[in-house]
N, C-alpha and C positions, 0 to 999 in steps of 0.2 A: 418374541412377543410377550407383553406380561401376561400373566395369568389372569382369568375373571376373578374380579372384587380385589385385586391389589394393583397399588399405584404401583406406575411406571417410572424406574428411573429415569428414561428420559424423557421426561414429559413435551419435550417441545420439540424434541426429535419424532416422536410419536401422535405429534400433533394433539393432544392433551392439555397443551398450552399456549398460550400466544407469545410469540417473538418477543421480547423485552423492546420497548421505546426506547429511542434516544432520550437522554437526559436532553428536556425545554435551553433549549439558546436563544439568545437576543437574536432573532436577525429583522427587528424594527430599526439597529444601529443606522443604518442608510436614510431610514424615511424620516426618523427624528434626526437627524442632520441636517436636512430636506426643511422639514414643519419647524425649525429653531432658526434657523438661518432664514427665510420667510419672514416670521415673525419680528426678526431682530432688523430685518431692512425695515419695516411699515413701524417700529417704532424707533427706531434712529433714524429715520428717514435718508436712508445713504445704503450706497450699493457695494461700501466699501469693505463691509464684512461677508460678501462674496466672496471677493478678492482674498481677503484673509484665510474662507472654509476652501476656495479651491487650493492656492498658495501650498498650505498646509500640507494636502493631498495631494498633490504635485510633487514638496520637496519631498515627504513619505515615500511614494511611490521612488523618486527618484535615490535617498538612501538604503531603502529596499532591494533597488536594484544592482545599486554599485557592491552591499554586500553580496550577495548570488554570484555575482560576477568576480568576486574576490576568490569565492568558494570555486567556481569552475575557473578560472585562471591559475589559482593554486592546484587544483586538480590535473589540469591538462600538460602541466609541469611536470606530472610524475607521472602520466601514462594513465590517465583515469577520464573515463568517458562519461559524459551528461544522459541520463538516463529520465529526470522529471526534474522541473520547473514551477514552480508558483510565485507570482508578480503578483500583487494585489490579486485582481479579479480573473485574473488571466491563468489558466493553466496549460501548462504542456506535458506531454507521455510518451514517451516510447513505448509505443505496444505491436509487437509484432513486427518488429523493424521499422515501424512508420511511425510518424509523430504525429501523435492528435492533440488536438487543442479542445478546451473543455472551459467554460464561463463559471465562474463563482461568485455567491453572493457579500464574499468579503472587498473591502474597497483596499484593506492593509494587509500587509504581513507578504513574509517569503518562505519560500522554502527550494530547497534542490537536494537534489540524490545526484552525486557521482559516482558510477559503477566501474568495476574492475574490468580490465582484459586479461587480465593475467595472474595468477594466484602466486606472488612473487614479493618480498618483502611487502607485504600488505600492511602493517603495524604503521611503517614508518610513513607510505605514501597519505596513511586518512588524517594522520595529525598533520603534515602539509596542508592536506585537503579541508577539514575541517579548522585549522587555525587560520585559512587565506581570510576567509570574511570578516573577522573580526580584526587581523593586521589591516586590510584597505581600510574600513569604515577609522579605524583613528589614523591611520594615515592622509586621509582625504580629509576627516574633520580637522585635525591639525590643521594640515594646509588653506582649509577654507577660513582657520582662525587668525593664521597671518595674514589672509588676502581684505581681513576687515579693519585691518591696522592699516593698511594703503588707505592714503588719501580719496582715491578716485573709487576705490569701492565705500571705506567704511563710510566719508563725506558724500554719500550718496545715498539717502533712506532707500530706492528705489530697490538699488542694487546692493546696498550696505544690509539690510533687514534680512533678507534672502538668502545672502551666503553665511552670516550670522545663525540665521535657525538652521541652516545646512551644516553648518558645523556643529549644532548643539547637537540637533538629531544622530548624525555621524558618528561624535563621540560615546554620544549616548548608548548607541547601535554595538558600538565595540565591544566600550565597558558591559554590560549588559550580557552581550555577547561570551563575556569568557567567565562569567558566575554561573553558580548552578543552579540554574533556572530551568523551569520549561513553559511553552508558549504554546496555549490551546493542543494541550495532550501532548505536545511533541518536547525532547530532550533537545534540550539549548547546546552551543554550540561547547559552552564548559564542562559539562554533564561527562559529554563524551571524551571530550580532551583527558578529563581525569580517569575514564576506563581506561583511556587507550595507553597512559600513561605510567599510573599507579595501579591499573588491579588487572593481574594476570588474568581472571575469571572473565571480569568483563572483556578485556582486549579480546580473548579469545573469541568471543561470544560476541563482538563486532564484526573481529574478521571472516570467523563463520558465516556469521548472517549478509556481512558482503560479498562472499564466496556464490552463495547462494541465490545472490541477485543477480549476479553475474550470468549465471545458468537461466535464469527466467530470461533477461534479457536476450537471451540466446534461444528463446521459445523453447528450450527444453522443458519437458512436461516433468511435474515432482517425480512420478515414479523412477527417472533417471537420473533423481539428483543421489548426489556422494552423500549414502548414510552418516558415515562421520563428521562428515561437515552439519547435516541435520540435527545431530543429537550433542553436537557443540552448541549450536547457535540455541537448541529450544531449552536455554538456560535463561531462566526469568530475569531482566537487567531494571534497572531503572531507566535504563535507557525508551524502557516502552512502558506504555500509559495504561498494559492491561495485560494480565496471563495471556492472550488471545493467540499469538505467535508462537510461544510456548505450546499450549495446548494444539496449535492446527500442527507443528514438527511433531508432536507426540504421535497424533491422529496417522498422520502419515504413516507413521515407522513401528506404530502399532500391529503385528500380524494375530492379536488375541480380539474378536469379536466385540468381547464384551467393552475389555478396557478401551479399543475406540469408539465407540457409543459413549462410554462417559466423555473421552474429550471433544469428539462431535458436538455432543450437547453442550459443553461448557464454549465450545468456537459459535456455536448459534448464539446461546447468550450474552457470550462479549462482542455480539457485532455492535451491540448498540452503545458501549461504551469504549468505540475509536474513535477517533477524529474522523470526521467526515469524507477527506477526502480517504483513507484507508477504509474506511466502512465502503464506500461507494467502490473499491480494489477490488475487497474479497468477497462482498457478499455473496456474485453469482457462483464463483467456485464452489463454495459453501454449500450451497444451494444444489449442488450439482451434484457432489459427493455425498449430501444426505440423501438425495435421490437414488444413486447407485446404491449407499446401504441399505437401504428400506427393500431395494430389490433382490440383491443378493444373499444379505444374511438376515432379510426379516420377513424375504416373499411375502411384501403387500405392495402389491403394483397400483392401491388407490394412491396411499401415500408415499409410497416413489412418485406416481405421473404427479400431486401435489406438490412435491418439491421441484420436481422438474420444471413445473410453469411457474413456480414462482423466481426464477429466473429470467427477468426479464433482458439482461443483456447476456447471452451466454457465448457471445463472441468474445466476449473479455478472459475465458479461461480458453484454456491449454486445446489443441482440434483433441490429443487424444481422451481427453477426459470427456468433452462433449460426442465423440464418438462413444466411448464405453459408457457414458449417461445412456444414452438411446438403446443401443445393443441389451445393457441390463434388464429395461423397460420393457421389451419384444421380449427378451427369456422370461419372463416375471408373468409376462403377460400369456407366453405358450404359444407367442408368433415365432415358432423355432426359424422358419425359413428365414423370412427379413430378419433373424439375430444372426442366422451363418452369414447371410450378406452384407451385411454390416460390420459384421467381427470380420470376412474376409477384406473389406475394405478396409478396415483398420492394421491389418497387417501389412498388407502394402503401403499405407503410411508409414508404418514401423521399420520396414524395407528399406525404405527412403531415407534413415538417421544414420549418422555416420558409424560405422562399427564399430563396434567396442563390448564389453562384457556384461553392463547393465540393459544395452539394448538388447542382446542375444538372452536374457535371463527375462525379459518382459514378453520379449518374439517367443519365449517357450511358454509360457503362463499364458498366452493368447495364446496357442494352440490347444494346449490342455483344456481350456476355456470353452475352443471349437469341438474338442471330441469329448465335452461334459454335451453340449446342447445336441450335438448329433446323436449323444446315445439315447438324451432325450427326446428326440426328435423320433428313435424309431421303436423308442417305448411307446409313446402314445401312436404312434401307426399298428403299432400292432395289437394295442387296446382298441382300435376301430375297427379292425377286422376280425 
């Protein structure tokens, strides 16, 4: 806790400040589409610039999806599983073994994660992986630039116009594709090629962070992820649009109080500068784990139970973290009993993971845990008596 009459280092961990905003985005793109396309019927009097704004959005969507589809075909190639999907407005997630699907307010743009099963020439499988999309998209534009030199397509606006912009967009998709570029915060398909290629630091520092998705994918909670692989991956790349991942591995693997309170604090403030769909990822864990600090090394159970409910989906992290949220909260708060039962139901979840030496080393730290709140527990009994 700071001291009275000086400022808090963490101010927004401390509630002292407010959340940082997302930096203002356009999302009128849809409606002024909408209001211009309108417009442009009632004074060209013709419905035929419909056809042009759908068309458009049609072939988009559909170069969109053939690169995705390049990316998980090359993947599936070398043993690498589809973990999330984004088609225009469309997403999909593997959460939890099951795949949810999720609406966005973009009409364009892709994205996919192929995840590991197996931590086994990984180097070689992602540049597979990540070079399929942009080999199909000028493979297929190609193709669709020979099929406009046929008579019966190119001699044909209907069908000649269509596979024309199909090919421009195509090639466009590829070239594009293999610069080093990045597209609404995210590192292009080049970006990475040249890690994974040319810089020993970064490769590492890919294959780490796929390592590690791996494990999520597998609903293993972080406290069981492989330290080494954590303290690879939270090396800052270009590959990401913000310290944010950096700082939440430091956070982790932090056992000094204080220095995780500063990168706590710095993960609260970069939520608002990820892309969207990653912000909407990790805020609740965030959120969960400020909660757990505030009660255990800050004993104040206002602003723990405040972090706590501002987690509105906390289905989205890990059960054991949303169990050790609650548990802290009850110890913080001096409801020892509903903290032994809760901590005892959290053990037996921990029961339930397959053996190994990071689960036996968490199954001992939850006990420890249990016979801190019990000594608690018969301290204040015998302050009542």
């Amino acid at each position: 806790m700071p001291e009275p009459g000086l400022s808090s280092k963490t101010p927004i961990l401390d509630l002292e400040q407010p959340l940082p905003l997302p930096p203002k985005t356009r999302k009128s793109g849809p409606k002024a589409v909408v209001v211009l396309t309108v417009i442009a019927v009632f004074v060209l009097k013709t419905f035929f610039i419909v056809v042009i704004v759908l068309g458009y959005l049609g072939i988009s969507l559909a170069v969109t999806a053939i690169h995705e589809f390049g990316h998980w075909l090359a993947g599936r190639c070398v043993g690498m599983r589809l973990s999330y999907l984004v088609i225009g407005p469309v997403k999909f997630m593997l959460q939890s073994g099951q795949w949810r699907v999720y609406r966005r307010s973009q009409f364009t743009g892709g994205l996919i994660l192929m995840s590991l099963e197996k931590v086994r020439r990984v180097r070689r499988r992602l540049i597979v992986t990540v070079a399929g999309g942009p080999a199909i998209s000028l493979t297929t534009g190609a193709i669709a630039l020979l099929f406009c030199r046929a008579e019966r397509v190119g001699g044909n606006p209907r069908i000649g116009l269509p596979v024309a912009a199909f090919a421009i967009l195509s090639l466009l998709a590829g070239i594009l594709g293999l610069r080093n570029l990045k597209f609404r915060g995210y590192a292009g398909d080049g970006v990475i090629l040249r890690m994974l290629s040319s810089s020993y630091e970064g490769a590492k520092q890919q294959i780490a962070a796929h390592a590690l998705q791996m494990l999520y994918n597998k609903g293993w909670d972080a406290s069981l992820w492989n330290r080494r692989w954590m303290s690879m991956a939270s090396s800052p790349t270009e590959a990401h649009p913000t310290t944010f991942h950096s700082d939440w591995l430091h956070y982790l693997l932090s056992d000094d109080p204080l220095s995780a309170s500063e990168h706590l604090e710095r993960c609260l403030a970069g939520l608002a500068l990820l892309p969207p769909d990653q912000r909407e990822e990790n805020t609740d864990q965030v959120y969960l784990e400020a909660s757990v600090f505030m009660a255990l090394h800050r004993n104040d159970p206002h602003k723990a139970q405040t972090w706590f409910e501002r987690a509105k989906h906390p289905d989205r992290a890990s059960p054991i973290l949303r169990k050790k949220a609650k548990i802290a909260l009850n110890y913080t708060r001096e409801n020892y009993d509903l903290a032994i039962t809760q901590l005892d139901q959290g053990l037996s979840l921990l029961e339930q993971l397959p053996p190994g030496i990071r689960v036996q080393r968490l199954i001992s730290s939850w006990k420890e845990w249990r016979s801190l709140i019990t000594a608690k527990q018969r301290q204040a009994l015998s302050i009542l008596q």
